[in-house]
C-alpha positions as CSV (number, residue, x, y, z in Angstrom):
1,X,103.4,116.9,96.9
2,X,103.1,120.5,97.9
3,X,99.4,122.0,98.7
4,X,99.8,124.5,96.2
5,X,100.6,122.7,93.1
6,X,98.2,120.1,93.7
7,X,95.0,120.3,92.3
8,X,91.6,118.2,93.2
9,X,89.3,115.5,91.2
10,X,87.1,113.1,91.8
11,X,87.0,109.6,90.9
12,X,85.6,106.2,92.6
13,X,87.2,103.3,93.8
14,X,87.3,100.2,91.5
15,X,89.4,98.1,93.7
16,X,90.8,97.7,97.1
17,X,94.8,97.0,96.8
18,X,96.2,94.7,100.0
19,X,99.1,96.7,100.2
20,X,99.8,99.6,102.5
21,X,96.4,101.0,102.2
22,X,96.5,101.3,98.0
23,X,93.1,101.7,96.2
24,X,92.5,101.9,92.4
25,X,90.5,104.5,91.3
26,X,89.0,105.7,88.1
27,X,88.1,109.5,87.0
28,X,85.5,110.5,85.2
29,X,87.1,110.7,82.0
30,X,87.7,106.8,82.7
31,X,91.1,107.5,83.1
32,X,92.3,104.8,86.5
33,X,95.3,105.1,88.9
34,X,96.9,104.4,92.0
35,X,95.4,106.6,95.4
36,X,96.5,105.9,99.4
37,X,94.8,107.6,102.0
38,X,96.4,110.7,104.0
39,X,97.9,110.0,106.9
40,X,95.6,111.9,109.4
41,X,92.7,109.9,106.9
42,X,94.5,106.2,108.1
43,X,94.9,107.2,111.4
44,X,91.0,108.1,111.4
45,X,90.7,104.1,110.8
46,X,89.2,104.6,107.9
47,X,88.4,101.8,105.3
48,X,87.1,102.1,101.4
49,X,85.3,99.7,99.9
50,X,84.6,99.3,96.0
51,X,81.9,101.9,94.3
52,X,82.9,104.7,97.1
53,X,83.3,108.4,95.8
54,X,86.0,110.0,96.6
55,X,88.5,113.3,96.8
56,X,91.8,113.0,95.5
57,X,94.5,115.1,95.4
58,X,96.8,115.1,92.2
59,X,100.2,116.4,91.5
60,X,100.9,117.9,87.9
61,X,104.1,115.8,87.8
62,X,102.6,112.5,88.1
63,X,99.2,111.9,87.0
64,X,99.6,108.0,87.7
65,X,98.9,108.6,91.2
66,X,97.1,110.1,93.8
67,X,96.3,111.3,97.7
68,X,92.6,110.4,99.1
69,X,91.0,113.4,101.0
70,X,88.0,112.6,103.5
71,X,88.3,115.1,105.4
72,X,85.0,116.6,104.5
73,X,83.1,113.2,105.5
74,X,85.3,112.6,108.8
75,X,85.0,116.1,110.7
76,X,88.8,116.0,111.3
């Protein structure tokens, strides 16, 4: 997903996923889909738990699924 085409929402997490840090998220508009952290975000060891707000980063080709940014909240 390239930077440029991207473009930013946010949303908070309904549900932690046990796979490959996956969360489910919903919008605003109550629209829900699939988000993982960013890799520099994982290696940060950081964990989400349900009712957090968050950044995510969507493509225009897939709106089914998204990136988590926290690299505001992590000073990275």
């Amino acid at each position: 997903m390239a930077a440029t085409n991207a473009f930013r929402v946010e949303g908070v997490v309904t549900a932690v996923l046990p796979q490959n840090d996956l969360y489910r998220v919903r919008l605003a508009n109550g629209h829900e889909l699939l988000a993982h952290l960013t890799g520099r975000t994982r290696r940060g060891g950081v964990a989400l738990v349900a009712g957090e707000k968050v950044n995510l980063e969507l493509s225009p080709y897939d709106l089914s699924v998204g990136r988590i940014r926290l690299e505001e909240k992590l000073n990275l």
